[in-house]
VOLO-668682 format. One record per residue: residue number from 1; residue in three letters; chain; z, y, x of N, C-alpha, C in turn. Coordinates in Angstrom, 2 decimals. Last residue first. Example, Ala and Ser with C-alpha at 12.3 -4.5 7.8 and 13.67 -1.06 7.14 Angstrom:
residues 2
  doza  rovo  lumti      n_z      n_y      n_x     ca_z     ca_y     ca_x      c_z      c_y      c_x
     2   SER      A     7.08    -2.25    12.85     7.14    -1.06    13.67     7.87     0.03    12.90
     1   ALA      A     7.80    -5.69    13.19     7.80    -4.50    12.30     7.80    -3.30    13.20
***
This chain:
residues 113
  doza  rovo  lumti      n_z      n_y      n_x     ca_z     ca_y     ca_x      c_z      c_y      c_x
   113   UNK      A   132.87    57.21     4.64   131.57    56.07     4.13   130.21    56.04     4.85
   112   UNK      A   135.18    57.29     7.15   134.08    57.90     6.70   133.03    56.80     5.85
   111   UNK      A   138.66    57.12     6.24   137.57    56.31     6.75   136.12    57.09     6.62
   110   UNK      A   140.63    58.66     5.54   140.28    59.25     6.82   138.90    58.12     7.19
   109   UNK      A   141.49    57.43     3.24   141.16    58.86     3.05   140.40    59.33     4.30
   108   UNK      A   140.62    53.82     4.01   141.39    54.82     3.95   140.93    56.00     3.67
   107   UNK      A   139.35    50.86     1.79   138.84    52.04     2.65   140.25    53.43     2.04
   106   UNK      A   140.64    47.64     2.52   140.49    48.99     1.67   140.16    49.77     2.53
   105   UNK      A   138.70    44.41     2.81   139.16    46.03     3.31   139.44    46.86     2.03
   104   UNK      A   140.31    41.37     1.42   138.94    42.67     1.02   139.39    43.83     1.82
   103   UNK      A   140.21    38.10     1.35   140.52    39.76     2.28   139.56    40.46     1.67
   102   UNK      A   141.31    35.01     0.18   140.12    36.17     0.37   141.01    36.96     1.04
   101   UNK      A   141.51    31.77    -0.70   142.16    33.06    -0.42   141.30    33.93     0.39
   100   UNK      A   142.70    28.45    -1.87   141.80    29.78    -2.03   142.50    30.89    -1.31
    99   UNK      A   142.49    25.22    -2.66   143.09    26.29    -2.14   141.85    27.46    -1.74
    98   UNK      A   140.43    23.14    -3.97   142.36    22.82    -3.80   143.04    24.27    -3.04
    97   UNK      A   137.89    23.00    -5.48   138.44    23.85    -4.63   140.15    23.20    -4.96
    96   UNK      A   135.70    19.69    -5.41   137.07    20.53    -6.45   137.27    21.62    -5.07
    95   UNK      A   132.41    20.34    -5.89   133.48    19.98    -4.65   134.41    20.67    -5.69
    94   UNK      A   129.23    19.10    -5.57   130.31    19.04    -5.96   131.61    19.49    -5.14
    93   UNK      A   125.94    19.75    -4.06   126.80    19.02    -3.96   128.29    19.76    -4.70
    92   UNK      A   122.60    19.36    -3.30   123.87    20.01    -4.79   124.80    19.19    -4.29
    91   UNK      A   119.75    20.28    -2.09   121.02    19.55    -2.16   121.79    20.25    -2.97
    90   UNK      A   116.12    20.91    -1.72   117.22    20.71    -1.78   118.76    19.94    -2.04
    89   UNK      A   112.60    21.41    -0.64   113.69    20.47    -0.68   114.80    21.19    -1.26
    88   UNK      A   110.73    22.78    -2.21   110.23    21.68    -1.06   111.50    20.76    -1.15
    87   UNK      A   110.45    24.49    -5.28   111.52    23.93    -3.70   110.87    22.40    -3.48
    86   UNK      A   109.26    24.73    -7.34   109.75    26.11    -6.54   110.19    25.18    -4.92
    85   UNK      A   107.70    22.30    -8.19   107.32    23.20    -8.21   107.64    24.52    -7.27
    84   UNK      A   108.87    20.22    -9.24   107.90    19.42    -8.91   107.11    20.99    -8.12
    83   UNK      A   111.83    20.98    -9.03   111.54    19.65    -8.14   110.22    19.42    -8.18
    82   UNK      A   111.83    23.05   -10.69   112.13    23.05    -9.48   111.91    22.08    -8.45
    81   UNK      A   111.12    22.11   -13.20   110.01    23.36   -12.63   110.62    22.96   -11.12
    80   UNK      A   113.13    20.75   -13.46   112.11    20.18   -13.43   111.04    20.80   -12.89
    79   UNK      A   115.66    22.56   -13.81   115.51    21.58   -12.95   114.03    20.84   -12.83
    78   UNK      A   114.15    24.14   -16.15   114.55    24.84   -14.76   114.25    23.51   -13.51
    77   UNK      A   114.95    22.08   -18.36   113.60    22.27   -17.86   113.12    23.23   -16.50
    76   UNK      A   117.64    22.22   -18.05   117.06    20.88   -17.54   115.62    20.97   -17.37
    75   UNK      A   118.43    24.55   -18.73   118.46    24.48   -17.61   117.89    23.06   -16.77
    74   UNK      A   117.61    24.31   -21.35   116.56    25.08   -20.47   117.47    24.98   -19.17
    73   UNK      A   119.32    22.04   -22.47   118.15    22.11   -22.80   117.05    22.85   -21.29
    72   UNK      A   122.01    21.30   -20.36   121.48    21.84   -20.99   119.94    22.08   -21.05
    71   UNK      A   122.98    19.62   -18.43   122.33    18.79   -19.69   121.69    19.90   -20.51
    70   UNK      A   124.92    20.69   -16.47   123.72    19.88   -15.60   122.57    19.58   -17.29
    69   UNK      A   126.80    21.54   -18.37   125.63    23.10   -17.84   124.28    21.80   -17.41
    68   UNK      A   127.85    19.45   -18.51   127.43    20.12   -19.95   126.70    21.35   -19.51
    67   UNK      A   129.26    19.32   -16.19   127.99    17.83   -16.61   126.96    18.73   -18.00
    66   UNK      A   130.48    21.23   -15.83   129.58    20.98   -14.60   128.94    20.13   -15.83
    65   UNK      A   132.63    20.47   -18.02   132.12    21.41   -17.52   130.32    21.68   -17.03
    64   UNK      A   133.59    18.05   -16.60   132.74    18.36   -18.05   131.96    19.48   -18.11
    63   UNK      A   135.09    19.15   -14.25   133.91    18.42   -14.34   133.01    18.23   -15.24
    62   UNK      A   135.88    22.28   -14.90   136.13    21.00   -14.98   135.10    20.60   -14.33
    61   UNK      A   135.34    25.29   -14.76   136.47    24.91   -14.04   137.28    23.11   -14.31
    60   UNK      A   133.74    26.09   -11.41   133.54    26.05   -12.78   135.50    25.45   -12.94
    59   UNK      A   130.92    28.18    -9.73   132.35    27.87    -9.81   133.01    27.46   -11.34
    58   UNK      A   128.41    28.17    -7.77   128.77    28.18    -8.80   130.15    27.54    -9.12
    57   UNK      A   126.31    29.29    -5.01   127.81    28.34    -5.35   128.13    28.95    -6.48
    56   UNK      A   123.57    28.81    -3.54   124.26    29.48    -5.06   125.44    28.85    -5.24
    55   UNK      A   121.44    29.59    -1.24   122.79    29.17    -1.34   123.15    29.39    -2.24
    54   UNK      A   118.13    28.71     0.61   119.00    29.77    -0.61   120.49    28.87    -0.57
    53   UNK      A   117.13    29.78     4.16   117.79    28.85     2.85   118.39    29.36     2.15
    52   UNK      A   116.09    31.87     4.90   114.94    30.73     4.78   115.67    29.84     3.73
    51   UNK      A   117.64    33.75     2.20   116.85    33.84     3.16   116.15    32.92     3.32
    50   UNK      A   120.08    34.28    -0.51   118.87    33.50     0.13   118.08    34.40     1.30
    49   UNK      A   122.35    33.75    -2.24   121.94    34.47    -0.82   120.80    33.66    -0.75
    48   UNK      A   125.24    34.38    -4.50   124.47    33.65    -4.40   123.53    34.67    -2.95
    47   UNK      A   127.80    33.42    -6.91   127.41    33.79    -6.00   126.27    33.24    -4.75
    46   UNK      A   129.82    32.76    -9.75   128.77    32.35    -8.95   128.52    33.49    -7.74
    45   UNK      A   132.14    31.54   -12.50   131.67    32.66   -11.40   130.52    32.36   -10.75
    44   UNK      A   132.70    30.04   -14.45   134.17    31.31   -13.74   133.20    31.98   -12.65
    43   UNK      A   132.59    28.28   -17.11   132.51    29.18   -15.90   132.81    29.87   -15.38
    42   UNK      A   133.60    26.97   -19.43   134.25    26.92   -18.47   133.79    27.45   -16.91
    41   UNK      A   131.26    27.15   -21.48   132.63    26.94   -21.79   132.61    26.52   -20.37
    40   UNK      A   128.18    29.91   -20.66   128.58    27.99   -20.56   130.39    28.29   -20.88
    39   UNK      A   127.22    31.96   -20.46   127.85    32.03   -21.72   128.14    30.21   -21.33
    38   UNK      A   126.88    31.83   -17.72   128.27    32.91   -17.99   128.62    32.24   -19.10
    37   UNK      A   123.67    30.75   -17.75   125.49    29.69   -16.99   126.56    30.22   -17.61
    36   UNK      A   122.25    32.12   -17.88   123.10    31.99   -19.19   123.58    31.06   -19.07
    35   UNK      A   120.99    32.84   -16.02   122.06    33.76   -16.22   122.66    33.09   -17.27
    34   UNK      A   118.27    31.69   -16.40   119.67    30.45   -15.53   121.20    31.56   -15.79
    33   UNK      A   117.10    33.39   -16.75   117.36    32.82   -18.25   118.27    32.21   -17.04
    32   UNK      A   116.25    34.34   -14.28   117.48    35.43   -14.79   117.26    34.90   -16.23
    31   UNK      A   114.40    31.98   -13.43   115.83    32.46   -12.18   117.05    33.43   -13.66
    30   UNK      A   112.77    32.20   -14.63   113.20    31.14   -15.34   114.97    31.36   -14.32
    29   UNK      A   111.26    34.84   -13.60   111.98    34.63   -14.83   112.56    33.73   -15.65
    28   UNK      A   110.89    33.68   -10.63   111.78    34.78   -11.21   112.39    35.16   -12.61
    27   UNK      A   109.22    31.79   -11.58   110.29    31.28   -10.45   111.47    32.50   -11.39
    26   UNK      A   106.46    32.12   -12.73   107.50    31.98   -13.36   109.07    31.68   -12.75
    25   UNK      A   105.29    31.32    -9.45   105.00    31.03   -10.78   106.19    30.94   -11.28
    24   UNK      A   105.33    30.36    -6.50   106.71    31.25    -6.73   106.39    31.46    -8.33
    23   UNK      A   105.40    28.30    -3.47   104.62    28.77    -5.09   105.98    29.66    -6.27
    22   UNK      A   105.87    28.02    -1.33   105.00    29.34    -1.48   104.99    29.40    -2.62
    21   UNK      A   109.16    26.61    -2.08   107.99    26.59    -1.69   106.99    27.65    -1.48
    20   UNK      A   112.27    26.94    -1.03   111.56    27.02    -1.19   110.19    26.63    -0.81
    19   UNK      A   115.27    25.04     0.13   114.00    25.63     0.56   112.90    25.66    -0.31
    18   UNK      A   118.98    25.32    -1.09   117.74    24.92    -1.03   116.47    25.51    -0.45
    17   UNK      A   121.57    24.23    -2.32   121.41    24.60    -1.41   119.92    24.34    -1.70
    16   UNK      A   124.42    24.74    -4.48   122.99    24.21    -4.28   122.65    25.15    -3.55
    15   UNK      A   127.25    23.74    -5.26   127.08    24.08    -3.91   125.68    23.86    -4.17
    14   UNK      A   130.31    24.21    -7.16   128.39    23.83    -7.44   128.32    23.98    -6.38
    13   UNK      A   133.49    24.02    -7.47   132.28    24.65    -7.09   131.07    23.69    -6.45
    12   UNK      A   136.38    24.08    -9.68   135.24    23.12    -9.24   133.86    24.20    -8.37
    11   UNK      A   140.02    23.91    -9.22   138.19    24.42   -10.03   137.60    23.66    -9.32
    10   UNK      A   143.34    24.43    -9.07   142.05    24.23    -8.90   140.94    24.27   -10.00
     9   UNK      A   143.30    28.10    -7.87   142.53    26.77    -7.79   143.99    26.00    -8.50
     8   UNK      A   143.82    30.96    -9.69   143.99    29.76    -8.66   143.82    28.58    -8.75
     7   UNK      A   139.67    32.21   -10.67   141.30    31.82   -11.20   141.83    31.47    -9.84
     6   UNK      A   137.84    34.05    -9.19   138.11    32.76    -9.46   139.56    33.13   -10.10
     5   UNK      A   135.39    36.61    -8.62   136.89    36.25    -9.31   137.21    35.16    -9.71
     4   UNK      A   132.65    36.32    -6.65   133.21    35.86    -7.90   134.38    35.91    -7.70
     3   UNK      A   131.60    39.58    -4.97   132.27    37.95    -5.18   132.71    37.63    -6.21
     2   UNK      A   129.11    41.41    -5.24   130.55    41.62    -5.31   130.34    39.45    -4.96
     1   UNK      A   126.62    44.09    -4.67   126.91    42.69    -4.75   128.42    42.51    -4.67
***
C-alpha cells in the first residue's frame, strides 16, 4: 500500500466516509470499475481503509473536476447501488487542501527488515 503523490497544494480532497451493510452483492466488482476515477481529467490520487468505518480520500485538482467524476454514467449508478444497497450510512465531504507535508522513514544499511 503506498500514499497518493499529490502535486503542491492547492487541490481538492473527496473525504467519503462510510458503514456498510451485510449485503455485499456485486459490492466488489462495482468497487474495482470505481478504478476508473485515474482515467477522470484532473485526478491526482486516492487512498483508502476500511474497518468498521471505510475512509476513501480522493484528491483532485478542481472543483469541476469533482462535479464531472460526481456525473459520471457508472459512477452515478455505483452511487445508487450504494444508498439503497452497500451502506447503512455515509458522508462526503469536500475540502480544498491549502498546505501539505509528509515523512517517510528511510531504512538504514544497519536497519534489519
Amino acid at each position: 500500500m503506498s500514499l497518493a503523490q499529490t502535486p503542491e497544494p492547492p487541490y481538492y480532497a473527496v473525504i467519503f466516509t462510510s458503514i456498510r451493510t451485510d449485503l455485499s452483492e456485486g459490492y466488489d466488482e462495482t468497487a474495482q470499475r470505481m478504478e476508473l476515477a485515474v482515467t477522470m481529467p484532473g485526478f491526482l490520487g486516492v487512498e483508502s481503509a476500511r474497518n468498521d468505518v471505510g475512509i476513501t480520500v480522493s484528491y483532485w485538482r478542481t472543483l469541476d473536476d469533482i462535479a464531472c467524476w460526481r456525473e459520471h454514467a457508472e459512477h452515478r449508478l455505483a452511487q445508487q447501488m450504494s444508498r439503497s444497497t452497500w451502506y447503512s450510512s455515509y458522508t462526503t465531504r469536500i475540502c480544498r487542501v491549502e498546505r501539505a507535508y509528509s515523512h517517510k522513514k528511510t531504512q538504514h544499511p544497519e536497519d534489519k527488515p
